[in-house]
N, C-alpha and C positions, 0 to 999 in steps of 0.2 A: 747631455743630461741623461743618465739611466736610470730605469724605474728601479732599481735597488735603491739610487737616493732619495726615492718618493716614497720608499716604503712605511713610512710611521710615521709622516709629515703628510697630513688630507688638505692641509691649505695649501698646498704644492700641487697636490693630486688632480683637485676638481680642476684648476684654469688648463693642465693639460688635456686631461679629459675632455674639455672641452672644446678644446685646439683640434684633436680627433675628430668628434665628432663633423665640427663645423669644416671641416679639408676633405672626410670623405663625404660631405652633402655635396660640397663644390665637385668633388670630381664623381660623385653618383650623377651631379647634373649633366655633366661634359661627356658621361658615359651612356647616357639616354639622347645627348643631340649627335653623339657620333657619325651614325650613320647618315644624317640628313647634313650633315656639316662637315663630312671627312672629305681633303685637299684629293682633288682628281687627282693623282699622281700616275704616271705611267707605267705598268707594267705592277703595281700592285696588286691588281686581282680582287676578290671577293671573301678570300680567306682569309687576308689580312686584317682586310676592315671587320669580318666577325671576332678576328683575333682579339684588335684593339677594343673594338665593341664589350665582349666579354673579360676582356682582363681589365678593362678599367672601372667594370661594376662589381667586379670578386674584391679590386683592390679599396672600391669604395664600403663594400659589404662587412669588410674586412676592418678598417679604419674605424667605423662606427661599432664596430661590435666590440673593440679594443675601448673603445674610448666609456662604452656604457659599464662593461666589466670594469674599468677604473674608477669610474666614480660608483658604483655597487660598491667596492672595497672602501674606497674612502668613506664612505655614508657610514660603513660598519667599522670602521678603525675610531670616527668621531662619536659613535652612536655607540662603543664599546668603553674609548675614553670619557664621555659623560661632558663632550665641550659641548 
């Protein structure tokens, strides 16, 4: 599915929107227990786990900021259409 075929359709819009939202809360979560939950692994190091640490709260940051701008445009595509 691509957001070009979401474009003018808001009741398409919000359930993905919300799919965003609720996948980067789950992996905001998993990016906040990293460090206390990251697999001893050998010869990983310290710079990894700030790697993983950090890339999986941008990608969480990321996810939700995508998903509020979608439902923003939807609110204004339905609130422009008069549904």
């Amino acid at each position: 599915m691509t957001l070009r075929n979401l474009k003018n359709h808001p009741e398409k819009m919000i359930p993905f929107a919300m799919i965003l939202i609720v996948v980067g809360l789950s992996i905001l979560m998993i990016g906040i227990a990293w460090p206390r939950l990251s697999p001893p692994v050998p010869h990983m190091g310290t710079d990894w786990n700030d790697f993983a640490h950090g890339f999986l709260i941008g990608l969480a940051i990321a996810m939700e900021t995508g998903g509020v701008v979608i439902a923003a445009s939807a609110a204004a595509i339905k609130k422009r259409n008069g549904l």
